[in-house]
FITORDO-652245 format. One record per residue: residue in three letters; x, y, z of N, C-alpha, C in turn. Coordinates in steps of 0.1 Angstrom, whole numbers, padded with zeros to 4 digits, always signed. Layout:
BEGIN
ALAXYZXYZXYZ ...
// end
This chain:
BEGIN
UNK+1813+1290+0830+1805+1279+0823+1810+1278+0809 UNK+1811+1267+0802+1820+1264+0789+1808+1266+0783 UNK+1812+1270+0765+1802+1273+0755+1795+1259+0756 UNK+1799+1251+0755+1792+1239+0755+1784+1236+0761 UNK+1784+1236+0774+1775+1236+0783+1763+1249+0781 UNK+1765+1258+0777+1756+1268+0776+1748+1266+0768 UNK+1753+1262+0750+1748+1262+0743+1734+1245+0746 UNK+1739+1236+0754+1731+1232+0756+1721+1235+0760 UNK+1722+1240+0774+1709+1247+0779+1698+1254+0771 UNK+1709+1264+0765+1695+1270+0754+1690+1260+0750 UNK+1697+1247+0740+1688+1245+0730+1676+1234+0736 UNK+1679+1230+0753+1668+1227+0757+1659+1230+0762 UNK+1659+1249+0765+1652+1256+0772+1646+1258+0754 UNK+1649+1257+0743+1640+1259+0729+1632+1250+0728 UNK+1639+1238+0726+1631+1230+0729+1618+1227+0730 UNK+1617+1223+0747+1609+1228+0756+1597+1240+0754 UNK+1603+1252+0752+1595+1261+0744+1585+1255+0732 UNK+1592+1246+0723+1587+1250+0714+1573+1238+0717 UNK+1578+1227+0720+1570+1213+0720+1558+1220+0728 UNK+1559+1226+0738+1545+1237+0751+1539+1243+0738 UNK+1543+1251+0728+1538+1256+0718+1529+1244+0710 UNK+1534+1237+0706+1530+1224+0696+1514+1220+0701 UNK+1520+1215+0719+1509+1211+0725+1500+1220+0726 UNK+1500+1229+0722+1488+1238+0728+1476+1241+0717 UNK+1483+1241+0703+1475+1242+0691+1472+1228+0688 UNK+1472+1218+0699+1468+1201+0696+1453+1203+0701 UNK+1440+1195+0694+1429+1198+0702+1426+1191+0712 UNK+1416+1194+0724+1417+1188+0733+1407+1176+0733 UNK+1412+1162+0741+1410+1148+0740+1397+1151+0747 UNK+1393+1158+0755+1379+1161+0760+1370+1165+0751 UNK+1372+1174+0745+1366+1180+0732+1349+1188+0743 UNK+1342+1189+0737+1329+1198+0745+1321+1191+0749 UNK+1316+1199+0760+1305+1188+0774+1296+1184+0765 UNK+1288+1171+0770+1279+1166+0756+1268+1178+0763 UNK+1257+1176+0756+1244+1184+0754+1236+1172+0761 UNK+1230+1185+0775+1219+1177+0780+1209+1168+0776 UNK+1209+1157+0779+1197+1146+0774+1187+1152+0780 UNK+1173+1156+0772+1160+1160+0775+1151+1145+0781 UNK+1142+1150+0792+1137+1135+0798+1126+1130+0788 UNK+1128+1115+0789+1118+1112+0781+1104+1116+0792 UNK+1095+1112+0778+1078+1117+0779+1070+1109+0775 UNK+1064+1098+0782+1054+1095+0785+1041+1098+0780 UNK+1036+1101+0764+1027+1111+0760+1015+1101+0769 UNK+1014+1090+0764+0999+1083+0770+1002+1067+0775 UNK+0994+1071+0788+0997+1053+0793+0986+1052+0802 UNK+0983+1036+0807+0966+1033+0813+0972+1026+0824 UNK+0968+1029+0836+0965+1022+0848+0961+1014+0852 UNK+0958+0999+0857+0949+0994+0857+0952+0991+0873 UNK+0938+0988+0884+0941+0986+0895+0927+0977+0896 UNK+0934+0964+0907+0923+0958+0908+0926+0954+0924 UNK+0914+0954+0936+0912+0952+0950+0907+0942+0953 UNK+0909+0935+0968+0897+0927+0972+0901+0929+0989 UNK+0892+0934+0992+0892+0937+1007+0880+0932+1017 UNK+0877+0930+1026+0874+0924+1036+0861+0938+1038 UNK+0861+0947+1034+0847+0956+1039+0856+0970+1032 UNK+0841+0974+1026+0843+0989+1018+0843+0999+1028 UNK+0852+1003+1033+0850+1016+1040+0857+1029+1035 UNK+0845+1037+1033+0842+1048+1027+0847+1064+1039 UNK+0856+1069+1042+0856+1076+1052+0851+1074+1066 UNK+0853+1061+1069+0849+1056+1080+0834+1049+1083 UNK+0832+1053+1069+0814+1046+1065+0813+1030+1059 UNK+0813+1022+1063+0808+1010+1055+0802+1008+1043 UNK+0806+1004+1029+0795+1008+1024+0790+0993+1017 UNK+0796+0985+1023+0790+0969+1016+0785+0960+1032 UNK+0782+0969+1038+0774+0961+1051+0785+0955+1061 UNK+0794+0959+1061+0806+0955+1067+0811+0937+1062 UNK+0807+0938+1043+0814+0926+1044+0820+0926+1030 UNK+0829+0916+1024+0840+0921+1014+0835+0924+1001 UNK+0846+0933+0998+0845+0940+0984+0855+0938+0971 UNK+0849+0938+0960+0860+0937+0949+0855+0945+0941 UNK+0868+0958+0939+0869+0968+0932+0878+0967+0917 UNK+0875+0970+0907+0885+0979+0897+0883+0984+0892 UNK+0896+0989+0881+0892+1005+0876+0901+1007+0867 UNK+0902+1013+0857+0913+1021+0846+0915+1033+0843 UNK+0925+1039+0843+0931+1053+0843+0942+1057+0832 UNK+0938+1067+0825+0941+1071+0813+0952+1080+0813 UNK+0962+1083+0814+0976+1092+0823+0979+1098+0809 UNK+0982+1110+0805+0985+1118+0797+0998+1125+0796 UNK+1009+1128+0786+1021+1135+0791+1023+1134+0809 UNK+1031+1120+0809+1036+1118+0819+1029+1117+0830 UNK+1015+1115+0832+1004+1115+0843+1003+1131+0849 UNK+1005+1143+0838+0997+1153+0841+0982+1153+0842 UNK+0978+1147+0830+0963+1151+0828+0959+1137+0830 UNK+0950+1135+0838+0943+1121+0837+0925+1122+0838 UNK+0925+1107+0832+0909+1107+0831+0907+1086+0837 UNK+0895+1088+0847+0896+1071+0850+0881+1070+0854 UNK+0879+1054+0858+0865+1052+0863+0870+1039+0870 UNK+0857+1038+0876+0865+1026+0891+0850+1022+0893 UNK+0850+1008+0898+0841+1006+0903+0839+0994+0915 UNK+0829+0995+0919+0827+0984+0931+0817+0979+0935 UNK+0814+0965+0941+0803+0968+0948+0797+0968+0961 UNK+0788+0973+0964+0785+0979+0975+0773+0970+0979 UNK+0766+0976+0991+0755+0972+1003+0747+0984+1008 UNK+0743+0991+0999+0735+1001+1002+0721+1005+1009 UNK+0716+1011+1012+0703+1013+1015+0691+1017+1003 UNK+0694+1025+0992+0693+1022+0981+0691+1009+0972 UNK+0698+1001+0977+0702+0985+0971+0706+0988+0955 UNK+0714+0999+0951+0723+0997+0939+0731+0985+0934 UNK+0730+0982+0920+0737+0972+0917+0750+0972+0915 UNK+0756+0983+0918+0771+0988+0924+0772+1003+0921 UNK+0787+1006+0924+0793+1017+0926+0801+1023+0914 UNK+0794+1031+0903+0807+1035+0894+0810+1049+0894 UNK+0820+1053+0896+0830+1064+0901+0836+1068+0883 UNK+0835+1080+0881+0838+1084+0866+0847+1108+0872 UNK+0859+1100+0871+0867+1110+0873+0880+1115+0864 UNK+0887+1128+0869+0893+1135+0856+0900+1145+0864 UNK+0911+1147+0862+0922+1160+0867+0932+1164+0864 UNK+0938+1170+0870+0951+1172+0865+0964+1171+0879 UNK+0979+1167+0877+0986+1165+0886+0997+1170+0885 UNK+0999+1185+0888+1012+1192+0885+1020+1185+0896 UNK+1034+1187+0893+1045+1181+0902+1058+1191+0902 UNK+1066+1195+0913+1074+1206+0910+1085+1197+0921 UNK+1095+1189+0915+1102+1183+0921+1095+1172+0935 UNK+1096+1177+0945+1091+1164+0955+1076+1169+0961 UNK+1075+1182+0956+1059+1189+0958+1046+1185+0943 UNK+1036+1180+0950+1028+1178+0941+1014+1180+0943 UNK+1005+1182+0933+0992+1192+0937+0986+1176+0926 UNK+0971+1174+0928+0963+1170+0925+0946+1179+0926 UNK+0942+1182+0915+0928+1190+0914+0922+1185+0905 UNK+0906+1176+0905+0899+1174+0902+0883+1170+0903 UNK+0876+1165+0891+0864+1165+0897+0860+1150+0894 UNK+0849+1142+0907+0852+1130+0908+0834+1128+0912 UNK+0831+1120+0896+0814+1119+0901+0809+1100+0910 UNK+0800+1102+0917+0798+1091+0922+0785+1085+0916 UNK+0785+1075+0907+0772+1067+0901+0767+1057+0911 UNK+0755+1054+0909+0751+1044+0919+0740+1035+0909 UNK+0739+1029+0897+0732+1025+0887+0717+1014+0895 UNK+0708+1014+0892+0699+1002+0897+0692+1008+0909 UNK+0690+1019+0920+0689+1021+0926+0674+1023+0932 UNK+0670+1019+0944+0657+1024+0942+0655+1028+0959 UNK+0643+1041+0952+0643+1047+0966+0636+1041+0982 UNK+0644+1043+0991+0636+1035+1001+0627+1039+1011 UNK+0614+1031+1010+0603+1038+1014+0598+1024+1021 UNK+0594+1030+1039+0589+1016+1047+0575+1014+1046 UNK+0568+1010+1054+0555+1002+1049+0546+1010+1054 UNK+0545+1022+1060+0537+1032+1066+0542+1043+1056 UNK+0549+1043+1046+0547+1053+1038+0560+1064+1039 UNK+0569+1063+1049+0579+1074+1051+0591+1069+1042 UNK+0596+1081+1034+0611+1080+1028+0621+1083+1034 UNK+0631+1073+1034+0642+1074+1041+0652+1075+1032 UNK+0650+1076+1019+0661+1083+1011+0660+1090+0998 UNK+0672+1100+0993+0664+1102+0979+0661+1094+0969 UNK+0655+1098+0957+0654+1087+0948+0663+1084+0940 UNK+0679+1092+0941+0689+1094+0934+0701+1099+0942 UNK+0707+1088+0947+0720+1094+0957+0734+1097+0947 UNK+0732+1098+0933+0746+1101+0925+0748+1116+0930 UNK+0759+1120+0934+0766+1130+0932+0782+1132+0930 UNK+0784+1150+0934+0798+1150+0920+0807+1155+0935 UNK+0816+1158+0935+0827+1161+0942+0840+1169+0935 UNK+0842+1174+0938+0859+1187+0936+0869+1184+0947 UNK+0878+1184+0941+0885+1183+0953+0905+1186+0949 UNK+0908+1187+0959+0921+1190+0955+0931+1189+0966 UNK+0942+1185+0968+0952+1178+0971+0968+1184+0972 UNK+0973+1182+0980+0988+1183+0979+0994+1176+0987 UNK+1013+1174+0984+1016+1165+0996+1029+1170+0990 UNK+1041+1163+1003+1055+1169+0999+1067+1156+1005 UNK+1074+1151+1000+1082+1138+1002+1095+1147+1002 UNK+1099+1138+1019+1115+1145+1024+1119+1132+1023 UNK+1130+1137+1014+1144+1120+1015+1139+1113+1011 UNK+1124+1111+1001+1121+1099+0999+1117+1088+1006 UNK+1115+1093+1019+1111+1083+1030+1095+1087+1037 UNK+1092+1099+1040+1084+1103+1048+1072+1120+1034 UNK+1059+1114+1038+1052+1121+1028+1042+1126+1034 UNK+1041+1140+1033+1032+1143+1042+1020+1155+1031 UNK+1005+1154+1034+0998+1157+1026+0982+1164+1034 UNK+0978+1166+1024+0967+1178+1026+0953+1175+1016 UNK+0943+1173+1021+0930+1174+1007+0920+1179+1015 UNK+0914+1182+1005+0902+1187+1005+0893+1182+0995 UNK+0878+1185+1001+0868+1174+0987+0858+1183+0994 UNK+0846+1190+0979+0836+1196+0983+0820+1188+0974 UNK+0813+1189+0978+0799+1183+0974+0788+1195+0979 UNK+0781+1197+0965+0770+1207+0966+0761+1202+0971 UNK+0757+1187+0969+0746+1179+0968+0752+1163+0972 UNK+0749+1166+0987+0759+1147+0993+0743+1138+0992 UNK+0752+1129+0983+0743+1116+0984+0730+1122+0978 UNK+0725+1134+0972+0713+1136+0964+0702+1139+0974 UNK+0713+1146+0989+0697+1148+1003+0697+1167+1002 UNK+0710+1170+0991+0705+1185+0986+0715+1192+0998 UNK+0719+1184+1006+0730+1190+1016+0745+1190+1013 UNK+0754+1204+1016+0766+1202+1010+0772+1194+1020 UNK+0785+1192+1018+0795+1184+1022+0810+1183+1021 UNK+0813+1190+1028+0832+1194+1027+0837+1182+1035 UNK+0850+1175+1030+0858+1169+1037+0874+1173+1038 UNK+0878+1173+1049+0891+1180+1052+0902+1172+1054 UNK+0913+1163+1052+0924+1159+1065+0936+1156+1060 UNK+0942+1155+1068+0959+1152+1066+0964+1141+1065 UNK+0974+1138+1061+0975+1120+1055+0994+1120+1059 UNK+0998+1112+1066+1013+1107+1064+1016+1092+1060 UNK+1027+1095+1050+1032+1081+1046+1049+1078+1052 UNK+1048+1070+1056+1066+1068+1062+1075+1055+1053 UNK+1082+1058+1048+1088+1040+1043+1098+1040+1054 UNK+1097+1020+1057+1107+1019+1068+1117+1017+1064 UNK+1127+1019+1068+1142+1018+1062+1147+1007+1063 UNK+1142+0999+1072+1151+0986+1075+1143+0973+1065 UNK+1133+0974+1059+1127+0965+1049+1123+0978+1034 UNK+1125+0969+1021+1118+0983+1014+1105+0977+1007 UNK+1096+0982+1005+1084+0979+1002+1073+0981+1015 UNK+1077+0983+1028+1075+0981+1041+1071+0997+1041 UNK+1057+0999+1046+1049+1015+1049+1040+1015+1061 UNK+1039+1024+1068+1033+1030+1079+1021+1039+1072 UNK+1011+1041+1073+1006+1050+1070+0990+1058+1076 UNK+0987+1068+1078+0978+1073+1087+0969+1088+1078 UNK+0959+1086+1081+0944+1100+1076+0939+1102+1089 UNK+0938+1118+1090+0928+1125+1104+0922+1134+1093 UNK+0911+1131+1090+0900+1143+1086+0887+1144+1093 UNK+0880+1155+1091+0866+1159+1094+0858+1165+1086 UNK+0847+1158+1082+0832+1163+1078+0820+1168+1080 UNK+0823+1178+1075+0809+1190+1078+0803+1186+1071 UNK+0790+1185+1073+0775+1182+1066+0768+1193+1066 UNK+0759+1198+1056+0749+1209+1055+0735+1201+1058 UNK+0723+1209+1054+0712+1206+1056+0702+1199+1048 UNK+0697+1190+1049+0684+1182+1037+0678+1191+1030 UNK+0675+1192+1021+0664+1200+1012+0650+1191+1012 UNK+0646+1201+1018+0631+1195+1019+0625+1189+1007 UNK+0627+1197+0994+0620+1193+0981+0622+1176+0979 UNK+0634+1175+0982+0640+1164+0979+0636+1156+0987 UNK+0635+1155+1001+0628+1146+1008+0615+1140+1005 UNK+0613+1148+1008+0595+1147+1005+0586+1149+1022 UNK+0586+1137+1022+0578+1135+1040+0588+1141+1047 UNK+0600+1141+1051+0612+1142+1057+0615+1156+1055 UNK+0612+1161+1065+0615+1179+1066+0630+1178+1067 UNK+0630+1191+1066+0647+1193+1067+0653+1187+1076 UNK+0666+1181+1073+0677+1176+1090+0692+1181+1088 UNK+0695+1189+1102+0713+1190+1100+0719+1178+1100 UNK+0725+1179+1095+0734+1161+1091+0744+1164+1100 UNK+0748+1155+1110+0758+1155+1118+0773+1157+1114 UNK+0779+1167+1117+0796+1166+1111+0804+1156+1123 UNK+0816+1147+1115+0818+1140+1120+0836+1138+1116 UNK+0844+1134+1129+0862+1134+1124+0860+1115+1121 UNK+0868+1114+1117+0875+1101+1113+0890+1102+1109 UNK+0891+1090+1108+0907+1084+1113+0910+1073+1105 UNK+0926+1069+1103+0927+1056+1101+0942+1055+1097 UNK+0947+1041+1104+0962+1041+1107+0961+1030+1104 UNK+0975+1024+1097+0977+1005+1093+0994+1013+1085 UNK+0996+0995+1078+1006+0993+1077+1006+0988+1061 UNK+1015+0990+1050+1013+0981+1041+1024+0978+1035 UNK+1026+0968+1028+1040+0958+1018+1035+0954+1008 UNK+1044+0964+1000+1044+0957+0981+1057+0954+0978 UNK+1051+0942+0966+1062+0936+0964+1060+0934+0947 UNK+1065+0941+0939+1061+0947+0925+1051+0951+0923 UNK+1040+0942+0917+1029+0952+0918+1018+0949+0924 UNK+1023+0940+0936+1013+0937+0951+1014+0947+0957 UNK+1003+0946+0968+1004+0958+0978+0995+0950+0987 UNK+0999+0948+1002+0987+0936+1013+0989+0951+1021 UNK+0979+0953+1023+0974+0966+1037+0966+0961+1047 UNK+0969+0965+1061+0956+0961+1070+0956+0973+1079 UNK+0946+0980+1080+0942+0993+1084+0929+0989+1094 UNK+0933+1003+1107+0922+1004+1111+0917+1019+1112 UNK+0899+1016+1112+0891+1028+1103+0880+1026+1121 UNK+0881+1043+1120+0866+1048+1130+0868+1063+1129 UNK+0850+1066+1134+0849+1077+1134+0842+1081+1149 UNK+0839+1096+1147+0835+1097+1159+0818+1098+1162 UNK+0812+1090+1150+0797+1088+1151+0792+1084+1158 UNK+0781+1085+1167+0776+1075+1173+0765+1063+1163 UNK+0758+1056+1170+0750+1047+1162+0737+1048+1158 UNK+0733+1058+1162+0722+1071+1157+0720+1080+1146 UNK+0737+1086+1150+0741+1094+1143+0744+1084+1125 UNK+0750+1078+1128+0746+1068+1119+0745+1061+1110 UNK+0729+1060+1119+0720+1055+1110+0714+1071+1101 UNK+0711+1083+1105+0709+1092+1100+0712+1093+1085 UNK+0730+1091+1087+0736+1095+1069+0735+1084+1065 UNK+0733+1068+1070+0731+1056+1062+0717+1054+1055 UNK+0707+1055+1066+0692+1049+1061+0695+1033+1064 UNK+0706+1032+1071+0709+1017+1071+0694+1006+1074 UNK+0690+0998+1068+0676+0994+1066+0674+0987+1078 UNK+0683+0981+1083+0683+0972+1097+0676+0974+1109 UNK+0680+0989+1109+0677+0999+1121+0662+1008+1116 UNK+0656+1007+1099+0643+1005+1104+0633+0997+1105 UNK+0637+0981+1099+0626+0970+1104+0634+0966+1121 UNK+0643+0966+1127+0642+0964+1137+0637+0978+1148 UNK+0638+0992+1142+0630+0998+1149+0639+1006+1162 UNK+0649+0999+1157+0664+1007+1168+0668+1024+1161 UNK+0665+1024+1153+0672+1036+1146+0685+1039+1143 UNK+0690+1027+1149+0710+1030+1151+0714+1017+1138 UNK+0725+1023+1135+0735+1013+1124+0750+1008+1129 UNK+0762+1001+1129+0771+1001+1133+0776+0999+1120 UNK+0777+1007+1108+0780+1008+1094+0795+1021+1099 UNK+0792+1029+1111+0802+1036+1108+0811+1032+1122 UNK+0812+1020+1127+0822+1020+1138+0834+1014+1135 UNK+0844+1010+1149+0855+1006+1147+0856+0994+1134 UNK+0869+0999+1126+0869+0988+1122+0882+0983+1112 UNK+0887+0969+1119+0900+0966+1108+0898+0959+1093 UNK+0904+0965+1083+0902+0965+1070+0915+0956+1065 UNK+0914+0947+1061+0930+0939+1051+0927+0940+1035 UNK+0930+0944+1028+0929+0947+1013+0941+0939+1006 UNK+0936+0938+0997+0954+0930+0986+0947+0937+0972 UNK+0954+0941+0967+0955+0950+0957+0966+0948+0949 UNK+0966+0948+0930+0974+0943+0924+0975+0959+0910 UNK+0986+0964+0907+0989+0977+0903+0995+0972+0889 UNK+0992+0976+0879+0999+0975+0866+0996+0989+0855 UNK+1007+0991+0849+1007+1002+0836+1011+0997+0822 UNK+1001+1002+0814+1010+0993+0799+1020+1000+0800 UNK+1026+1011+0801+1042+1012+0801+1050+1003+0801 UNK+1043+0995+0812+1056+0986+0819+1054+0972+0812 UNK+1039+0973+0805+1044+0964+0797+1048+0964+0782 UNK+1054+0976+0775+1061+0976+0768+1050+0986+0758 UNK+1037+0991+0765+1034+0996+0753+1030+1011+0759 UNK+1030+1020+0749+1032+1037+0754+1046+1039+0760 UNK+1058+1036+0755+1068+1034+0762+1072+1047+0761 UNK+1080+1053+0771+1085+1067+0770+1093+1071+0759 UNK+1093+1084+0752+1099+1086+0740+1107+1100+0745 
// end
């Protein structure tokens, strides 16, 4: 090999060397991973929800005589809808003859990824109310059907498509007859895949009823209140902040049975004793959902 040739090699194997050196003390065009963006927070935002449906049904109970209802209500959502506080109202067809329905509730809604718990307590007002008493003197109801309810909740969403859930709801005092009242059942939601806004959805629960308190009656000795399952399966499509559902609702009451938890008034000037307040029945609702978030105020920070 000639010096020449040699001496080249080195001085491109220095080279080389050195420029690998150069680049190395150059800093890098990436420079450091940025720093996690913290999620915004939501400190405070209001709900507003307004209904009109074809018949109030209450757990498989009617509660506007089997004919339509217009509901709304406002809900007060705290750090991101942890803590909430709301009231709702409606009107109804009672036995009572209340000048409606106002519902004054408060909880809390931990969330741990696609698992979520809801626990709170949810009072039922019935304002205007008066007790009903027939013309021979017997009461058929108390003089005060407000009561409060606890209750608590969980459910768990796979893939975002299918949600499946759990509650419970307890009453020391149902409807003010001094008898408790636990409700139990399972709830699935499915979204269809081939439309979006497009839902399936279904509740199987059962209610245990306790016993009348005499004091409270009055004439009306004590009575075990019938426990009773109910049901209810339908379909619904929203389309921003529409929602059209049509559901159907029964339980396993008979028309006796009732009339018992209604006092439904029909069944005592006609003298039948029975109500059809708690049978088969299809429900269509249209319902319209908005948050000031969305409209620009309480915006997440």
């Amino acid at each position: 090999m000639s010096d020449l040739f040699r001496s080249s090699i080195l001085g491109l194997s220095l080279a080389a060397a050195i420029g690998a050196a150069e680049a190395s003390d150059l800093p890098s065009k990436k420079g450091p991973p940025p720093a996690p963006v913290a999620p915004a927070i939501t400190w405070f935002d209001i709900a507003f929800s307004v209904k009109g449906m074809t018949d109030y049904n209450f757990r498989g109970i009617s509660q506007t005589d089997r004919k339509p209802a217009i509901q709304g209500g406002a809900e007060l959502q705290i750090y991101n809808n942890l803590f909430y506080l709301g009231v709702y109202g409606s009107n109804v067809d009672l036995a009572t003859s209340p000048t409606a329905e106002v519902d004054f509730y408060g909880g809390i809604r931990p969330k741990f990824g696609d698992l979520s718990f809801d626990f709170g307590v949810w009072q039922y007002y019935y304002p205007g109310e008066k007790q009903l008493i027939d013309g021979a003197g017997v009461f058929w109801t108390p003089k005060n059907t407000d009561y409060t309810e606890v209750y608590g909740k969980v459910s768990y969403t796979f893939a975002e498509s299918l949600t499946l859930g759990a509650n419970v709801f307890y009453a020391w005092d149902w409807l003010g007859t001094g008898a408790s009242g636990t409700y139990a059942s399972l709830t699935a939601k499915y979204n269809l895949p081939f439309l979006e806004g497009l839902s399936v959805s279904g509740e199987l629960g059962h209610y245990w009823l306790g016993t009348t308190n005499l004091a409270i009656w009055s004439t009306v000795p004590p009575t075990n209140l019938p426990d009773y399952t109910y049901w209810n399966a339908g379909a619904s499509y929203t389309w921003k902040n529409i929602t059209a559902d049509l559901r159907y609702h029964d339980t396993t009451l008979s028309k006796s049975e009732c009339f018992l938890l209604t006092a439904d008034p029909r069944g005592i000037s006609l003298g039948t004793g029975r109500s059809n307040w708690c049978g088969a029945a299809f429900v269509a609702t249209l319902s319209f959902d908005i948050t000031a978030s969305s409209l620009g105020v309480f915006a997440a920070k």
